[in-house]
C-alpha positions as CSV (number, residue, x, y, z in Angstrom):
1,X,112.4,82.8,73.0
2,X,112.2,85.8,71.0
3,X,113.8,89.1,71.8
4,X,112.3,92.4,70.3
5,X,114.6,95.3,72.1
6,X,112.5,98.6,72.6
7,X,109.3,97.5,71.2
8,X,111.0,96.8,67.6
9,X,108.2,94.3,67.2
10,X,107.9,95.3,62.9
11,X,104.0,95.4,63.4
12,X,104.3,91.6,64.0
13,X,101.6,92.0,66.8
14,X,102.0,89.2,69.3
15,X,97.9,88.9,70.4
16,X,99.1,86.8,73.7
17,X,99.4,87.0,77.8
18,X,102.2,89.0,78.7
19,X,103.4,89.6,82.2
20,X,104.9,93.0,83.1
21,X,107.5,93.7,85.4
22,X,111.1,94.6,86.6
23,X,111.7,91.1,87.4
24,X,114.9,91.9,89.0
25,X,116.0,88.5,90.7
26,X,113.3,86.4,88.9
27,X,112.5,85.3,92.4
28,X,109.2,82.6,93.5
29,X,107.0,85.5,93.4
30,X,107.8,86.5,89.7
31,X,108.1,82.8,88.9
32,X,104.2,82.5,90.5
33,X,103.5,85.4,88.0
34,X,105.0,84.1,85.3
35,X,103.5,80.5,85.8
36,X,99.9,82.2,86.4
37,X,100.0,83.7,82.9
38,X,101.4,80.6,81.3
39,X,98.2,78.5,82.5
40,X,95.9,81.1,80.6
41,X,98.5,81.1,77.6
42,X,98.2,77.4,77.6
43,X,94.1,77.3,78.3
44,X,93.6,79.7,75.2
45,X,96.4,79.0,73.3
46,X,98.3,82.3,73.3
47,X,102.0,82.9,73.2
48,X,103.2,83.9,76.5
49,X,106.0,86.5,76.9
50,X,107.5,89.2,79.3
51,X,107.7,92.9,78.9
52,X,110.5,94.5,81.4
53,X,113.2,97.8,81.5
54,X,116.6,98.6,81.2
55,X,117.5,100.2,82.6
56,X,116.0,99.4,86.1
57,X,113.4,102.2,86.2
58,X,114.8,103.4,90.0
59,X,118.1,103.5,88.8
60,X,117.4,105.5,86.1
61,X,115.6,107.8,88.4
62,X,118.6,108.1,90.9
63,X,122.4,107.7,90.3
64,X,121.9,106.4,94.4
65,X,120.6,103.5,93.2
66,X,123.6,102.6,91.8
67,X,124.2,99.4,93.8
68,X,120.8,97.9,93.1
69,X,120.7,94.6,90.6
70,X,119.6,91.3,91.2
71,X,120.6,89.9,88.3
72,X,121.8,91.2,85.4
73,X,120.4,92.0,82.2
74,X,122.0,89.0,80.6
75,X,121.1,86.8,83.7
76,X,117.7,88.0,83.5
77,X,117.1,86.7,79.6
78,X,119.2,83.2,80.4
79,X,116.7,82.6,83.7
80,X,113.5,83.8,81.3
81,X,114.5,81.6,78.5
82,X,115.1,78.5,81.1
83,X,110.9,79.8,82.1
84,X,110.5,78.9,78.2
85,X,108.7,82.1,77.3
86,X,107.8,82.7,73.7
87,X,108.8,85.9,73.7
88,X,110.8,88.9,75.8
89,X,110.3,92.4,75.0
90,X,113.3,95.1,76.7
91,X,111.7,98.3,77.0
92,X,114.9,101.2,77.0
93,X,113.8,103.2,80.1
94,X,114.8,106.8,79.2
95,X,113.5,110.2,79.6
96,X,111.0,110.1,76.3
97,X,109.6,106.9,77.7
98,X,109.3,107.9,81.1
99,X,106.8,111.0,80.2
100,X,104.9,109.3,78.6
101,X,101.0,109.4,80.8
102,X,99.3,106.3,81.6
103,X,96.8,106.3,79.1
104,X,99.8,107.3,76.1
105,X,101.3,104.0,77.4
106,X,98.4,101.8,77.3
107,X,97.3,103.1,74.0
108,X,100.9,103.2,72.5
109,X,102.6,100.1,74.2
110,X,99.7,97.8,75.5
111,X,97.7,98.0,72.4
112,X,99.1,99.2,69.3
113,X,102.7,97.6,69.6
114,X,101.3,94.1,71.4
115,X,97.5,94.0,71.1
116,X,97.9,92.2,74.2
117,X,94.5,89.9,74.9
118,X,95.6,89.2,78.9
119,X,98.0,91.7,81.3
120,X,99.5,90.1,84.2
121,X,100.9,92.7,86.8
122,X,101.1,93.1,90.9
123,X,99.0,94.5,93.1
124,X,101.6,97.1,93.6
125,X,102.3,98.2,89.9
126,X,102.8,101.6,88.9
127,X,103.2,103.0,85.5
128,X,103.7,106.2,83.7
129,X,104.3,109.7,83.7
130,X,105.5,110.3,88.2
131,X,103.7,106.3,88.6
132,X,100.4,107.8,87.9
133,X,99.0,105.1,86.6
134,X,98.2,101.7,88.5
135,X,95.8,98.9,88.3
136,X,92.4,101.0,88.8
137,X,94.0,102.7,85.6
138,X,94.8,99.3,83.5
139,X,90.7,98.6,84.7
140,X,89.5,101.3,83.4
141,X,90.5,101.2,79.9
142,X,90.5,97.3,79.6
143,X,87.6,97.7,77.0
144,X,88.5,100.7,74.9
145,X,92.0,99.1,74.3
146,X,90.3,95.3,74.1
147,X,92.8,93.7,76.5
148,X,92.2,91.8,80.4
149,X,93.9,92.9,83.3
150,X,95.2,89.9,85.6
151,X,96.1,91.1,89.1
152,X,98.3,88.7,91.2
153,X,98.1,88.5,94.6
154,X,101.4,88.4,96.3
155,X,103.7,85.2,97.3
156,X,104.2,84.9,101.0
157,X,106.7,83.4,102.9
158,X,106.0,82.7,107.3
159,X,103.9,85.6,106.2
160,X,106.0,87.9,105.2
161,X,105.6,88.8,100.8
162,X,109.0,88.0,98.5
163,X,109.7,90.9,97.1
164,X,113.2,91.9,95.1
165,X,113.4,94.7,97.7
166,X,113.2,92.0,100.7
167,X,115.9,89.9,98.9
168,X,118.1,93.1,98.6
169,X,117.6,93.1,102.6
170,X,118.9,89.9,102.7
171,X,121.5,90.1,100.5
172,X,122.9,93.0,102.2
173,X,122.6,90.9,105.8
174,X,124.5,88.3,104.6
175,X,121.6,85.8,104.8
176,X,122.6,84.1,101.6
177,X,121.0,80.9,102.4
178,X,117.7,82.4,102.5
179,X,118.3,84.1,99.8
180,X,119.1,81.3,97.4
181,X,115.9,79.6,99.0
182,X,114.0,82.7,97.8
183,X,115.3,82.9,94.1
184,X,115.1,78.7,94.0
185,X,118.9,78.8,92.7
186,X,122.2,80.3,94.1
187,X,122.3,84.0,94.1
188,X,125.2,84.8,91.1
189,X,127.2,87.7,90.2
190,X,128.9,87.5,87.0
191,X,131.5,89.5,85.2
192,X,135.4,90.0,83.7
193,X,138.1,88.9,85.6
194,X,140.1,91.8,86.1
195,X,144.2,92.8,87.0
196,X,144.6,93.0,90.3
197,X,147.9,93.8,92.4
198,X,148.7,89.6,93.1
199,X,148.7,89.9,96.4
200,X,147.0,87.1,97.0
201,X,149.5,84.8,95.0
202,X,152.1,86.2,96.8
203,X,151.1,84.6,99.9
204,X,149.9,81.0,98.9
205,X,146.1,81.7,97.2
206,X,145.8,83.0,93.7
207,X,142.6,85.1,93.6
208,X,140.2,86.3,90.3
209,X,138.9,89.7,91.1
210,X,136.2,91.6,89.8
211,X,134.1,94.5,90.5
212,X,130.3,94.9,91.6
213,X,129.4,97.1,89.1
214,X,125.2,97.7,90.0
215,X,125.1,94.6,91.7
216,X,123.7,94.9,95.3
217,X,126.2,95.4,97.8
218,X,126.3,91.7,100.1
219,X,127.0,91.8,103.8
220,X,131.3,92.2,103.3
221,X,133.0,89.3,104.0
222,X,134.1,85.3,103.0
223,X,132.2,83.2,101.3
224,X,131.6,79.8,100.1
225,X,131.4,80.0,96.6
226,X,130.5,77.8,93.2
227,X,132.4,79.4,90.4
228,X,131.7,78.5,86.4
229,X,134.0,79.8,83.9
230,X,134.4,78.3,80.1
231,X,132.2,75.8,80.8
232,X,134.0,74.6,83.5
233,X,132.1,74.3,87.1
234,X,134.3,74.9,90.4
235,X,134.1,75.3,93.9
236,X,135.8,78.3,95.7
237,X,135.8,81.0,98.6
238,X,135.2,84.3,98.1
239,X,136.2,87.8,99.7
240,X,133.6,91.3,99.1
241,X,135.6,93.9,100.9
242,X,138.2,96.8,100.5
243,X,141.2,94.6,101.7
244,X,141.8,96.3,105.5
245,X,144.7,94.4,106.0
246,X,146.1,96.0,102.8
247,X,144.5,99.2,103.4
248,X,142.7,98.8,100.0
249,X,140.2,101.5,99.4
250,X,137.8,99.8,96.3
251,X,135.6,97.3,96.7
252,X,136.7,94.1,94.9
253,X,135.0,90.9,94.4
254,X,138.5,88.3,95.2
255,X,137.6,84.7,94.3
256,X,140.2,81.5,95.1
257,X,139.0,79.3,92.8
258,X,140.3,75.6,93.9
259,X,142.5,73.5,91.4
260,X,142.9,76.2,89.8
261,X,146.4,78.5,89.3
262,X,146.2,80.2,86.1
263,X,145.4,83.7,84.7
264,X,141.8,84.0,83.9
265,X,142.1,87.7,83.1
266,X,139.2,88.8,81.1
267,X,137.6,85.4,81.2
268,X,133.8,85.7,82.3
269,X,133.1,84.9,85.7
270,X,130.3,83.6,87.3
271,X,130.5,83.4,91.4
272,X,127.2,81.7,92.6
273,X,127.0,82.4,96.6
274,X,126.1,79.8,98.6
275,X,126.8,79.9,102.3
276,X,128.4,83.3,104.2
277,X,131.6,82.2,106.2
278,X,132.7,85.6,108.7
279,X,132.7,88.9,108.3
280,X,136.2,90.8,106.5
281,X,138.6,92.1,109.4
282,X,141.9,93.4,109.1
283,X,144.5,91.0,110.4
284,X,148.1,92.4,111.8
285,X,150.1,91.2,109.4
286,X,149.7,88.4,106.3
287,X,150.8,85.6,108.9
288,X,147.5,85.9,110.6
289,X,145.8,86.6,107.8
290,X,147.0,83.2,105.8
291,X,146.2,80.9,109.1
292,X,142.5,82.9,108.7
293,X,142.4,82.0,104.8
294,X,143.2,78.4,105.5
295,X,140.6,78.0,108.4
296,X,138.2,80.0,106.0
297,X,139.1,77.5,103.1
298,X,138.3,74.3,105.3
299,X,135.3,75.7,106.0
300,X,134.2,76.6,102.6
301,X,135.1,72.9,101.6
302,X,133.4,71.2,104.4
């Protein structure tokens, strides 16, 4: 898969099907997307490809949408690569890109920078200078910029349409089974392992933390985790909280990876959730708190 980062495409026009989006998650419905354009691609023999933003175009919008990712940037291109795309354009989302109209980014993007010959967006996409433009827009000038607009309808699930913003929902209730049913793989969060005060391997279980950074927030709690660092593929439990019992005030990502007692620090971490255990408490005193982790640890394992 090719990568061409804010449109640096050297007038190397791709002439193929590309599917826009955020594709935060890369869940069913973008993989129905996705899988819709490759049949045309295949059918006409074009090269298929996805155009997306980084930033996330809402988070760039408002610093309140801080907690908001999916997926990562770099889980987004490992997940698009797996979809076997030809190519992946990463649009930088900033202030000059943003005012630019409807039309300007048709006429700019669309056709001079891809001559794309098929468009593949939602029923719900918005584009442009303040989302003025949607897909009555992309019809209307699908024969002055020589390019057809492919609207998909929406996937549903017991009736209900799989949306990132529903997944976010979930994620923040804790319904991480669902979740991982929705995406069609464990739900991951991955980053540096960093220093943390070793409380934990001062009572018995050694924990890697890390922070959220713009990750959704998940329902705070324990849970069972799958962990992969260097290669190397673990189970684990995890912790999302602030630490009551040690009247922590950030929120920390604390994973006890098992067979394992060794500093990781500024290893990468990947912590794929895959079943939520209990809700985070505060405990009177580490006693409790250690019976809890135990109890909480068979669990995870069984």
């Amino acid at each position: 898969m090719k990568i061409y980062n804010n449109l640096n495409l050297k007038q190397k026009h791709l002439r193929g099907v590309i599917a826009i989006g955020n594709f935060d998650g890369l869940h069913l419905g973008h993989q129905k997307v996705i899988s819709e354009a490759r049949q045309r691609a295949k059918k006409f023999k074009l090269p298929l490809g996805v155009m997306t933003f980084e930033p996330v175009p809402v988070m760039f919008f408002s610093k309140k949408n801080k907690d908001h990712r999916i997926n990562s940037l770099q889980q987004k291109k490992v997940q698009l690569e797996k979809l076997k795309l030809d190519f992946l354009i990463i649009i930088k989302f900033n202030k000059k890109f943003s005012s630019l109209s409807p039309e300007k980014f048709i006429s700019k993007v669309i056709y001079k920078k891809t001559k794309c010959r098929y468009l593949y967006v939602s029923k719900n996409f918005k584009f442009g200078f303040k989302r003025g433009g949607n897909i009555q827009t992309l019809k209307k000038f699908e024969k002055k910029f020589k390019y057809k607009n492919i609207i998909t309808n929406p996937l549903k699930k017991n009736k209900k349409i799989i949306s990132s913003t529903f997944i976010r929902k979930k994620i923040r209730a804790g319904k991480i089974e669902k979740v991982n049913k929705l995406l069609n793989r464990y739900w991951c969060v991955e980053g540096k392992i960093i220093r943390g005060k070793k409380r934990g391997r001062k009572i018995g279980f050694p924990t890697c933390n890390m922070t959220l950074n713009d990750y959704v927030i998940p329902k705070l709690g324990v849970y069972a985790v799958k962990v992969n660092f260097d290669n190397h593929n673990r189970q684990g439990i995890a912790n999302i909280g602030y630490r009551p019992t040690f009247n922590g005030e950030s929120l920390l990502l604390e994973t006890n990876i098992f067979g394992i007692n060794k500093n990781l620090y500024n290893k990468v971490l990947r912590v794929s959730f895959k079943k939520f255990i209990r809700s985070e408490k505060k405990f009177k005193n580490f006693e409790y708190l250690k019976k809890q982790i135990k109890l909480d640890i068979k669990q995870a394992k069984k």
